[in-house]
Biopython code that builds the backbone (N, CA, C, O; Angstrom):
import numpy as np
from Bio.PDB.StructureBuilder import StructureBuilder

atoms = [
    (1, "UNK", "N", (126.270, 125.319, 86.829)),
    (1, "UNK", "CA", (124.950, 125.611, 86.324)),
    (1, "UNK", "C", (123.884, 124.963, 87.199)),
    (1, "UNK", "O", (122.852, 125.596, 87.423)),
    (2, "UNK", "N", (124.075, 123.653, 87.748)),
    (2, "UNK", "CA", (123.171, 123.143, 88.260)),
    (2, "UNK", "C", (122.998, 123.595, 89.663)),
    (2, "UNK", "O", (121.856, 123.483, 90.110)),
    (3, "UNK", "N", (123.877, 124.066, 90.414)),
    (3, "UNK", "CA", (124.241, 124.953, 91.648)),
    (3, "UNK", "C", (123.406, 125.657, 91.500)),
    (3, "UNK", "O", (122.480, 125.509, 92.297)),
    (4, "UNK", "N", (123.239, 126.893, 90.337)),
    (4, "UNK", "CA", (122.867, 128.641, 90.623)),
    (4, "UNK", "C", (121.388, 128.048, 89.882)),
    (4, "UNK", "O", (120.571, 128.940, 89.654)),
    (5, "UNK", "N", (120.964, 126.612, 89.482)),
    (5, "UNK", "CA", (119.287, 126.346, 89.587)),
    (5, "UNK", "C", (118.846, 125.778, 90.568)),
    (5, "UNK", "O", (117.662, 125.570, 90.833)),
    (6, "UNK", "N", (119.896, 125.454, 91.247)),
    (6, "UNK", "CA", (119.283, 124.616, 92.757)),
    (6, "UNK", "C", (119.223, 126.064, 93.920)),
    (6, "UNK", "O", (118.556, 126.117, 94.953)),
    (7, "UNK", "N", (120.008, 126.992, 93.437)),
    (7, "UNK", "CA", (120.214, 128.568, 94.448)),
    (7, "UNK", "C", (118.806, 128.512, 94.561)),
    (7, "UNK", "O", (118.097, 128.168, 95.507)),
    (8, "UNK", "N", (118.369, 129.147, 92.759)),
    (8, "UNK", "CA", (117.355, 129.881, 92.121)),
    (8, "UNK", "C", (116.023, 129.273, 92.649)),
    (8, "UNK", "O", (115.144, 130.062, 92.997)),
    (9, "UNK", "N", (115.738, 127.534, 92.762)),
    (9, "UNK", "CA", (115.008, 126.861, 93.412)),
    (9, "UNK", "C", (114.517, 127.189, 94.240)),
    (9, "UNK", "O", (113.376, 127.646, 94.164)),
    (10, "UNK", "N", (115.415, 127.054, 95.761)),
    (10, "UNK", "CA", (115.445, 127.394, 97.053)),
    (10, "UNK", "C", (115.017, 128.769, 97.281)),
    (10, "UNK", "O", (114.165, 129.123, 98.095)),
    (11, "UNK", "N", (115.764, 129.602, 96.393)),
    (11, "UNK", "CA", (115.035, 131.247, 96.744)),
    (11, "UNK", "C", (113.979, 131.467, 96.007)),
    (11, "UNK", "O", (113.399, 132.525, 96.249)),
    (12, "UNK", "N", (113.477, 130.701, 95.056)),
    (12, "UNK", "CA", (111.852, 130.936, 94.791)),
    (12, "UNK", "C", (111.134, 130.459, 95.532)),
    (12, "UNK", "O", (109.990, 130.910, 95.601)),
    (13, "UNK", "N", (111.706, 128.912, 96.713)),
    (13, "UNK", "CA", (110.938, 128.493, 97.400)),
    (13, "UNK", "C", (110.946, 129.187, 98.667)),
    (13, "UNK", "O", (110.232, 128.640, 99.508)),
    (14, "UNK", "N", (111.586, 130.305, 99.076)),
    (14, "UNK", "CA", (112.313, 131.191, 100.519)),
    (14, "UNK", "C", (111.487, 131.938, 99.984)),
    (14, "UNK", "O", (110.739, 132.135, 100.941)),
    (15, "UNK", "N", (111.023, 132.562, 99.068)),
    (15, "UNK", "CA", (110.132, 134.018, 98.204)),
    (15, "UNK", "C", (109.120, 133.714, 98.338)),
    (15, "UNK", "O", (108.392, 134.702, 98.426)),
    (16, "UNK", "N", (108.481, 132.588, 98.429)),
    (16, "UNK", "CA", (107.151, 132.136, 98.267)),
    (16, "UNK", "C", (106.769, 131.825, 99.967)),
    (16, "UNK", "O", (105.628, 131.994, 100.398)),
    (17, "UNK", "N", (107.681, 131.447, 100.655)),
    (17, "UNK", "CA", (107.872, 131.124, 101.910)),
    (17, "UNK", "C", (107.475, 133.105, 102.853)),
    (17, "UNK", "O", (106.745, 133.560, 103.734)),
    (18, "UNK", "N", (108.248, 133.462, 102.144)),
    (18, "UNK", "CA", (107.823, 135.158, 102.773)),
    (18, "UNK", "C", (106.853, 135.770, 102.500)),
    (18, "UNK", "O", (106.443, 136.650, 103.256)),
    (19, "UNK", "N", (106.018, 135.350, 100.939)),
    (19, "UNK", "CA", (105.381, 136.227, 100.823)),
    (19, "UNK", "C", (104.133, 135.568, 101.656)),
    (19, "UNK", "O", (103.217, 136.343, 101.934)),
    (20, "UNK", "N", (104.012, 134.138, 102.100)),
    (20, "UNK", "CA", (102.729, 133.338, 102.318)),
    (20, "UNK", "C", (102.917, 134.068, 104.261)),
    (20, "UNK", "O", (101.974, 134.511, 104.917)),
    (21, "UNK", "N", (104.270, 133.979, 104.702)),
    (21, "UNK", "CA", (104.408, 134.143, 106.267)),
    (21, "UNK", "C", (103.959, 135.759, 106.228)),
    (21, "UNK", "O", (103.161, 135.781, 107.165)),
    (22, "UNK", "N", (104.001, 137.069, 105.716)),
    (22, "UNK", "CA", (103.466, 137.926, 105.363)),
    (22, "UNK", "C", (102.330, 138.355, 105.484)),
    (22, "UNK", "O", (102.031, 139.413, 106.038)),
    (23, "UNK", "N", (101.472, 137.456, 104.902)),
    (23, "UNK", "CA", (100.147, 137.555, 104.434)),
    (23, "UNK", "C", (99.040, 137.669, 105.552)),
    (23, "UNK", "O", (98.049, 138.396, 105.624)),
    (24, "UNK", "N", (99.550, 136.692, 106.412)),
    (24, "UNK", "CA", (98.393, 136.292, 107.561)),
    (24, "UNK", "C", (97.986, 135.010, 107.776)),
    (24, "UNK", "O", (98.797, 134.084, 107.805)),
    (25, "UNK", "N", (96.796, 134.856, 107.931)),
    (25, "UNK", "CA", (95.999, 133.244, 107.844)),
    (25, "UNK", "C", (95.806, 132.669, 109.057)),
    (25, "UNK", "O", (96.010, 133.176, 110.161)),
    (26, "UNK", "N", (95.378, 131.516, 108.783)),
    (26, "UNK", "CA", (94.501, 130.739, 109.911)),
    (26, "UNK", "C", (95.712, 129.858, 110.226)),
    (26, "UNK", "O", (96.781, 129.797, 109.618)),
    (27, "UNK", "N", (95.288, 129.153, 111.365)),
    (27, "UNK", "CA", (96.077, 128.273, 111.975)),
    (27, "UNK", "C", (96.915, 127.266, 110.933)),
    (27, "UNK", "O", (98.114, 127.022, 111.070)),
    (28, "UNK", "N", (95.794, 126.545, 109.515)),
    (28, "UNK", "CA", (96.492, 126.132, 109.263)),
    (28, "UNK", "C", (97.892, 126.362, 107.894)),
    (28, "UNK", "O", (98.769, 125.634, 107.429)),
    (29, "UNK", "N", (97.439, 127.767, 107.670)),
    (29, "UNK", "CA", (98.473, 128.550, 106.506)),
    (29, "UNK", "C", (99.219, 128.671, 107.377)),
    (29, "UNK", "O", (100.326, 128.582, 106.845)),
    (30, "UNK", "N", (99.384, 128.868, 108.727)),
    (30, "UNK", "CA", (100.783, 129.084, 109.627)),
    (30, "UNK", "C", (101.692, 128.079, 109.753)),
    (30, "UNK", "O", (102.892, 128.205, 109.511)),
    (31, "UNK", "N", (100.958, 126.718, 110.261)),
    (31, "UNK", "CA", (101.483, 125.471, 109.993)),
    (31, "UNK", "C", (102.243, 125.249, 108.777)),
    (31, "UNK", "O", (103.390, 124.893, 109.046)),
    (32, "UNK", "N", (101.978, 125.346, 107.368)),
    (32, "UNK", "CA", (102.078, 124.566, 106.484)),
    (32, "UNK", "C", (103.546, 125.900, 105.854)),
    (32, "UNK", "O", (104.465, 125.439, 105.179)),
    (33, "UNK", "N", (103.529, 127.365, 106.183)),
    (33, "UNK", "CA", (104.142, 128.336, 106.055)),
    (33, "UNK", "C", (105.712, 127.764, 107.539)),
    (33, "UNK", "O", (106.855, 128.220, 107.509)),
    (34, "UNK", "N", (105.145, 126.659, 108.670)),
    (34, "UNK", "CA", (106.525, 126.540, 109.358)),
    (34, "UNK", "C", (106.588, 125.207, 108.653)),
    (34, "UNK", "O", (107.818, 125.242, 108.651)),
    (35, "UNK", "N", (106.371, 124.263, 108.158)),
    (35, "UNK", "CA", (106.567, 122.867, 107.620)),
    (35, "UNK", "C", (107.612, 123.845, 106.387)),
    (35, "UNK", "O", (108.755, 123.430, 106.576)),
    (36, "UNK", "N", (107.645, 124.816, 105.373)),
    (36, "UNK", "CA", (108.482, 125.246, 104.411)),
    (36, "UNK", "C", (109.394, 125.658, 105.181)),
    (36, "UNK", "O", (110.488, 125.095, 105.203)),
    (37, "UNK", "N", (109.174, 126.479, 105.780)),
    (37, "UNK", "CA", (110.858, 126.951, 106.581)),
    (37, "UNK", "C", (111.633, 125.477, 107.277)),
    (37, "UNK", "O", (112.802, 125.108, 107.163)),
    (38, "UNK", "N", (110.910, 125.075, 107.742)),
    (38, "UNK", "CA", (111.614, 123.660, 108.028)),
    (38, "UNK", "C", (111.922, 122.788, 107.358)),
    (38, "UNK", "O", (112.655, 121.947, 107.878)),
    (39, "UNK", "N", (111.535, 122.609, 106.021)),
    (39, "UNK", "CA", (111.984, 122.086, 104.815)),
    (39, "UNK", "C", (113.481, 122.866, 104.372)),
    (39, "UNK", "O", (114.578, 122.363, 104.612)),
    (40, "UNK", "N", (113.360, 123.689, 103.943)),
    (40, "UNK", "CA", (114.015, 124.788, 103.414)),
    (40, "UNK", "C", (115.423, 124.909, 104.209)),
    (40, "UNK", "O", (116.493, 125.045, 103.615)),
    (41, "UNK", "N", (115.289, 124.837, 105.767)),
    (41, "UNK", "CA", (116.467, 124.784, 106.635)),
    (41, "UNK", "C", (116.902, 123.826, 106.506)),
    (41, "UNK", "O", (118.104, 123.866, 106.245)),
    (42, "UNK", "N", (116.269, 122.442, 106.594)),
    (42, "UNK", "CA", (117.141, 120.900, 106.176)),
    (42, "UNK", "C", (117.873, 120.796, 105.015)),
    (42, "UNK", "O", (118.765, 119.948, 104.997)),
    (43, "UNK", "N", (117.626, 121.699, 103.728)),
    (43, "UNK", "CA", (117.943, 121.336, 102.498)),
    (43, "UNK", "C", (119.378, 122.681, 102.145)),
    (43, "UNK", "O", (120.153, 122.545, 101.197)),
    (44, "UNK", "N", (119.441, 123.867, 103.119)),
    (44, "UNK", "CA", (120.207, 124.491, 103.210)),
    (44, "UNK", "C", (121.258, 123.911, 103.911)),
    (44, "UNK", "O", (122.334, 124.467, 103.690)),
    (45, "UNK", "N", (121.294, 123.028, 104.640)),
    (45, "UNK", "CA", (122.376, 122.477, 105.373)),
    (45, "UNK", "C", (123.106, 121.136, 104.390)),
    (45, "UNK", "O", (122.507, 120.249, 103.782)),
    (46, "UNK", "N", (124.537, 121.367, 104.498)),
    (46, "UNK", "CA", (124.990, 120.236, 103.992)),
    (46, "UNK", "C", (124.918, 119.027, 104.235)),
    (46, "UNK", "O", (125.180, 118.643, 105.374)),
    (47, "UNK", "N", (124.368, 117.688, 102.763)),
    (47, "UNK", "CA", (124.127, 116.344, 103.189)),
    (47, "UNK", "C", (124.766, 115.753, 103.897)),
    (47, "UNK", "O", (125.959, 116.050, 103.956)),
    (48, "UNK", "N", (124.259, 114.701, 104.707)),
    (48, "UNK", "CA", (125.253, 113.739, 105.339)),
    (48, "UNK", "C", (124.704, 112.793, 104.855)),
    (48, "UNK", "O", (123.839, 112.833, 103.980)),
    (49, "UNK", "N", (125.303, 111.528, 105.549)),
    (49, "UNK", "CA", (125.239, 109.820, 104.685)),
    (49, "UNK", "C", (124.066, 109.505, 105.837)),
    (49, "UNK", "O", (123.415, 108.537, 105.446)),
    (50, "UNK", "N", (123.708, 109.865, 106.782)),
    (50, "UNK", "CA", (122.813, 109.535, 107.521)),
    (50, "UNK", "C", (121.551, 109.743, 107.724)),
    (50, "UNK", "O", (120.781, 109.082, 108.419)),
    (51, "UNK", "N", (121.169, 111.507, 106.550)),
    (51, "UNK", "CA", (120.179, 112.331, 106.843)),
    (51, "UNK", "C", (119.364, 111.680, 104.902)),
    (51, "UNK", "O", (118.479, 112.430, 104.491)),
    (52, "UNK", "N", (119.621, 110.759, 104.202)),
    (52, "UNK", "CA", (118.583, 110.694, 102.698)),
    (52, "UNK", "C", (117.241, 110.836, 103.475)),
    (52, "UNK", "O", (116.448, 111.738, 103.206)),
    (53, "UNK", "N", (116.959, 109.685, 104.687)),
    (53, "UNK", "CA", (115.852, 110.206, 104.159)),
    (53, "UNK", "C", (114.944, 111.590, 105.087)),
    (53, "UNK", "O", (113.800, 111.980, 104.853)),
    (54, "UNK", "N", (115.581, 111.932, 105.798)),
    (54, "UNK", "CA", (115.118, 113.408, 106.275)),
    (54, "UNK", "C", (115.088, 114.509, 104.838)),
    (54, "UNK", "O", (114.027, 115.096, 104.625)),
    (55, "UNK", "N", (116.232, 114.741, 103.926)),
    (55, "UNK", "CA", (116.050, 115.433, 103.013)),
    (55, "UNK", "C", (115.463, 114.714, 102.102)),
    (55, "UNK", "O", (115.122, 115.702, 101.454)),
    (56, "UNK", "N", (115.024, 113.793, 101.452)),
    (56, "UNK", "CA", (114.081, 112.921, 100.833)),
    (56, "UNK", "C", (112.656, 113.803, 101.219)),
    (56, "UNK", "O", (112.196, 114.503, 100.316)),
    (57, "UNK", "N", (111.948, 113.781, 102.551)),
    (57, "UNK", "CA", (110.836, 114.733, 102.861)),
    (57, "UNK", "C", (110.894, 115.820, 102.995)),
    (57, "UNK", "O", (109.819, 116.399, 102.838)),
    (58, "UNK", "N", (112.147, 116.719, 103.355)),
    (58, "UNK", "CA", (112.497, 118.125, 103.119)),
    (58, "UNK", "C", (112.048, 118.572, 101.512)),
    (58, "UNK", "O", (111.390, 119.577, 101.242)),
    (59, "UNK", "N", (112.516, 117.678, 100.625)),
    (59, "UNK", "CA", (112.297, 117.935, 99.291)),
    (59, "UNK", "C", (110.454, 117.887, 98.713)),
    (59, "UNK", "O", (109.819, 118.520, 97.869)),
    (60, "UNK", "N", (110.166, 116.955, 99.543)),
    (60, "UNK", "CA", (108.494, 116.999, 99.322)),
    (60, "UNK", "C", (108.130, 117.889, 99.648)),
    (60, "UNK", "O", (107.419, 118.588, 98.927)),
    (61, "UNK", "N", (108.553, 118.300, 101.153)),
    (61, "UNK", "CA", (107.425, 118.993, 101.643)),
    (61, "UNK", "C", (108.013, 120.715, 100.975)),
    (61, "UNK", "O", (107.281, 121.636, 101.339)),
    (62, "UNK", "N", (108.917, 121.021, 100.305)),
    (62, "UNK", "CA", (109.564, 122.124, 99.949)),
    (62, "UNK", "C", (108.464, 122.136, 98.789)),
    (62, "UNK", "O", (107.499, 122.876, 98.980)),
    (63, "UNK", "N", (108.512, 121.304, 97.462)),
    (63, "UNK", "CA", (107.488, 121.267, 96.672)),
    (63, "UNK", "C", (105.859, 121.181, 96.963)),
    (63, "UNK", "O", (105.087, 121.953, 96.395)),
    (64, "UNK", "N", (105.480, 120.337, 97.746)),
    (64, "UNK", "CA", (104.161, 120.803, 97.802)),
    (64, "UNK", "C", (103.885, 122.067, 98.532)),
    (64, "UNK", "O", (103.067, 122.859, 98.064)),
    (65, "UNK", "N", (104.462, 122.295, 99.562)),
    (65, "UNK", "CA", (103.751, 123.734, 100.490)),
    (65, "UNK", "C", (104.480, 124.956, 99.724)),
    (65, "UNK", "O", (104.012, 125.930, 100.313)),
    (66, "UNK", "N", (105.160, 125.334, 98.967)),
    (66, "UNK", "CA", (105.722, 125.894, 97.839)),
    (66, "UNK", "C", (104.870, 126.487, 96.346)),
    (66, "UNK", "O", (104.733, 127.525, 95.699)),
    (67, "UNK", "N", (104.467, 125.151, 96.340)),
    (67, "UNK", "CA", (104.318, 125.274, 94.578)),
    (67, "UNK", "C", (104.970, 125.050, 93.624)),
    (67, "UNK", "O", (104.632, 124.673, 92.502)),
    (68, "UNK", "N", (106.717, 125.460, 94.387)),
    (68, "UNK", "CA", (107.723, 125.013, 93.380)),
    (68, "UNK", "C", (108.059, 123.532, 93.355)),
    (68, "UNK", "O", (108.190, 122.843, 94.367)),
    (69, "UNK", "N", (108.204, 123.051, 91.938)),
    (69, "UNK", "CA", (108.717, 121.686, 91.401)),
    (69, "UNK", "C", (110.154, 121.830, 91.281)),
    (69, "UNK", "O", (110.507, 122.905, 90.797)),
    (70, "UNK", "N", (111.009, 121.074, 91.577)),
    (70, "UNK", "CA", (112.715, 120.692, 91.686)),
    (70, "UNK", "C", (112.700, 119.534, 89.992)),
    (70, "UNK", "O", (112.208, 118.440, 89.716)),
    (71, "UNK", "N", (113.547, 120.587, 89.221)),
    (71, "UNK", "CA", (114.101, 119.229, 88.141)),
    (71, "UNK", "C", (114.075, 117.987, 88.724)),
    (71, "UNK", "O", (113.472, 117.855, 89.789)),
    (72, "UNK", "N", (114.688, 116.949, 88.150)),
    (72, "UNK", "CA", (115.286, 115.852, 88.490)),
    (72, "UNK", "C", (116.454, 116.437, 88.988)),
    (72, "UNK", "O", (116.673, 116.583, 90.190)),
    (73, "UNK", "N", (117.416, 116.869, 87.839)),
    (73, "UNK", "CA", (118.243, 117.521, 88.372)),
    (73, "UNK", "C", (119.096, 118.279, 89.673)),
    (73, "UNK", "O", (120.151, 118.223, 90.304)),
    (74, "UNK", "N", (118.039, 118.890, 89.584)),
    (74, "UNK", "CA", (118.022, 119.544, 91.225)),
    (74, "UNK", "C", (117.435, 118.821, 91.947)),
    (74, "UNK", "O", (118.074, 118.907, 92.996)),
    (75, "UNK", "N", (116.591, 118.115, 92.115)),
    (75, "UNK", "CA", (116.092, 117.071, 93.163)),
    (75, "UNK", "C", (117.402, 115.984, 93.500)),
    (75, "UNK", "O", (117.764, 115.634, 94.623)),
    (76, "UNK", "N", (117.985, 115.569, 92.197)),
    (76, "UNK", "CA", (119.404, 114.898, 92.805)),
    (76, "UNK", "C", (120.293, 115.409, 93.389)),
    (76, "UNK", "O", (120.754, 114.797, 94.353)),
    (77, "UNK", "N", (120.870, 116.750, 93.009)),
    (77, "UNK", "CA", (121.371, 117.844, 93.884)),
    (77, "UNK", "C", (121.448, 118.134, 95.474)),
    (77, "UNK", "O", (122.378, 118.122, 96.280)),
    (78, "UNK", "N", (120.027, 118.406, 95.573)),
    (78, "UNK", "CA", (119.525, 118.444, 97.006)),
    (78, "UNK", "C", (119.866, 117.326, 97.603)),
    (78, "UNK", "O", (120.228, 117.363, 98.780)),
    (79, "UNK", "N", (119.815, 116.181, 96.925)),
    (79, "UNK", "CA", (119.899, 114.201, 97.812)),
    (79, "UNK", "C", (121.170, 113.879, 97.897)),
    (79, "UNK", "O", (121.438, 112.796, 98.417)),
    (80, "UNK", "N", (122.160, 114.663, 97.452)),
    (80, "UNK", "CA", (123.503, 113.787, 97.064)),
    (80, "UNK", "C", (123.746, 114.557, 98.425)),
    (80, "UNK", "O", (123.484, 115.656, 98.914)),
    (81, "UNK", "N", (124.474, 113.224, 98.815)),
    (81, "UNK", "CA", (125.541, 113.178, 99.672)),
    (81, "UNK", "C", (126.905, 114.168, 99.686)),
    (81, "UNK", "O", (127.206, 114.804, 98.676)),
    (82, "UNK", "N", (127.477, 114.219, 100.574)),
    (82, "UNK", "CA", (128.207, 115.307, 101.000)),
    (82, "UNK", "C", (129.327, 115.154, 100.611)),
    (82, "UNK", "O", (129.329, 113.953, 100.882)),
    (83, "UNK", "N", (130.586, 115.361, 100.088)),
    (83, "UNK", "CA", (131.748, 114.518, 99.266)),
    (83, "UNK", "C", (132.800, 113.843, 100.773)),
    (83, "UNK", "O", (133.282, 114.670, 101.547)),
    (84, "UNK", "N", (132.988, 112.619, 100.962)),
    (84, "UNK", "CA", (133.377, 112.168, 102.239)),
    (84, "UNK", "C", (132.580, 111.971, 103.377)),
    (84, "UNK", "O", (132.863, 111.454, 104.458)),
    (85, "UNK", "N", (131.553, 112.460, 102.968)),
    (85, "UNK", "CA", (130.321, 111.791, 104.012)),
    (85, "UNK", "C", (130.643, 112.214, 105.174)),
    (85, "UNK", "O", (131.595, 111.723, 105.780)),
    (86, "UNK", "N", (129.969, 113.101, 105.622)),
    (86, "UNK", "CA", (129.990, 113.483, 107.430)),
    (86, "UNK", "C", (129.439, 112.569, 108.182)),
    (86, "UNK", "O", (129.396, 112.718, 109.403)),
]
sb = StructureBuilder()
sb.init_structure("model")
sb.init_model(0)
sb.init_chain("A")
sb.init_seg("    ")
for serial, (resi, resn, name, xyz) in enumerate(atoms, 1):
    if name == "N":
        sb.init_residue(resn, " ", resi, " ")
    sb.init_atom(name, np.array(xyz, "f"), 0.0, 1.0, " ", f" {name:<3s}", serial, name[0])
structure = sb.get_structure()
């Protein structure tokens, strides 16, 4: 369950990510439209024991340039470590 809300997360935050890269804008909606995809790619990749706090700001910057808020839940999700640690 907590998987297919952390999916659901990410692809509202990938949906919101397309519809803003779409749209147009000024220099700095382009910026803040590659800061989400670059969020979004860190948090799609599996944790390692080395990367908290890179996905620690992946997770910010996914919520603010987004709109979307992460449970706790899913915010722990996204942070946990990888099982055996890469």
């Amino acid at each position: 369950m907590v998987t297919t809300a952390l999916a659901a997360g990410i692809g509202a935050a990938a949906g919101v990510f397309a519809l803003t890269s779409t749209a147009g804008g000024g220099i700095e909606h382009q910026a803040d439209a590659k800061m989400l995809e670059i969020g979004i790619a860190i948090l799609r990749e599996p944790a390692r024991v080395d990367d908290d706090p890179m996905r620690s700001w992946a997770v910010r910057v996914v919520e603010k340039k987004s709109g979307v808020s992460f449970s706790d839940q899913q915010r722990a999700v996204l942070l946990k470590r990888a099982a055996g640690g890469r």
